[in-house]
N, C-alpha and C positions, 0 to 999 in steps of 0.2 A: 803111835800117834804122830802127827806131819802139825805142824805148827808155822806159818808164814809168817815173815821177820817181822810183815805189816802190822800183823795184829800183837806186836810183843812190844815194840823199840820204834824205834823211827828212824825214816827212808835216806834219813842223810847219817846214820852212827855207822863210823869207821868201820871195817872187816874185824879190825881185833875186836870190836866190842863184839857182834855177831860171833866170833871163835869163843870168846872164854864164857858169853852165855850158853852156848853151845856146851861147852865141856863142863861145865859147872852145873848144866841140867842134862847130863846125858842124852843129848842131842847129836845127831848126824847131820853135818851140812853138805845137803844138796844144794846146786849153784853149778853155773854154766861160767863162775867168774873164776878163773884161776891164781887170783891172790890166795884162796883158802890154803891149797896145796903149799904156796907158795910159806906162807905161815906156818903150818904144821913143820914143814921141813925145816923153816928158820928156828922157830921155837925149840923143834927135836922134842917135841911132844907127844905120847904115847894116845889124847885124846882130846878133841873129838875127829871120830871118824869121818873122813872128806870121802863125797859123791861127785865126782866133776861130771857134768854134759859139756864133752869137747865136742858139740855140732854146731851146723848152722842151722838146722832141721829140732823146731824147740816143740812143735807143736805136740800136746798128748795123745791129739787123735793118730798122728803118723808116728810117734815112737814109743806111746806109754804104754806100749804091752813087751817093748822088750828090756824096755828101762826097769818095768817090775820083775818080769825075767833074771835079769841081773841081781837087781835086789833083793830079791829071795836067794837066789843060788851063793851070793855070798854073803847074808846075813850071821853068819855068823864071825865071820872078819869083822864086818861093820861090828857089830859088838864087840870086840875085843880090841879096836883101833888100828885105823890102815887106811890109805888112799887110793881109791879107786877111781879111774877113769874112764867114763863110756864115750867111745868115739863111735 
C-alpha cells in the first residue's frame, strides 16, 4: 500500500515527523529529498526503510517502470530496513 504524506499530515510537518510516522506504521519512504537518508544515518535506526530518487528526471511516465523494477528486486531489503538509492 503507497500512501502520500498529503493525505496523512501536512505539507509543512518537518522530515522527522514524516520518519517516525513512517517507522511507527511500517512505512517506506520514498522521496527525491535526501534529508530522509540523512536521518536514518543520524538516528542509526534500523527503520524505516529509505527509497531515494537521486534524478532530475521525476516524471512516472519516463522512469516508473524502472523505479518498480527496483522495488521489487529489492523488496525484501526494504522490509527488513536499508537505504536505497535510485540514480
Amino acid at each position: 500500500m503507497a500512501q502520500h504524506w498529503a493525505t496523512t499530515g501536512n505539507a509543512n510537518d518537518p522530515d522527522t515527523i514524516i520518519f517516525e510516522y513512517a517507522r511507527h506504521n511500517g512505512f517506506v519512504v520514498f522521496t527525491n529529498d535526501l534529508d530522509f537518508g540523512a536521518i536514518l544515518a543520524a538516528t542509526n535506526a534500523d527503520f524505516p526503510s529509505v527509497f531515494q530518487l537521486k534524478s532530475q528526471e521525476l516524471m512516472p511516465s519516463r522512469i516508473g517502470n524502472a523505479v518498480l523494477t527496483c522495488l521489487l528486486r529489492y523488496e525484501p531489503y526494504l522490509n527488513s530496513g536499508c537505504l536505497i538509492t535510485f540514480d
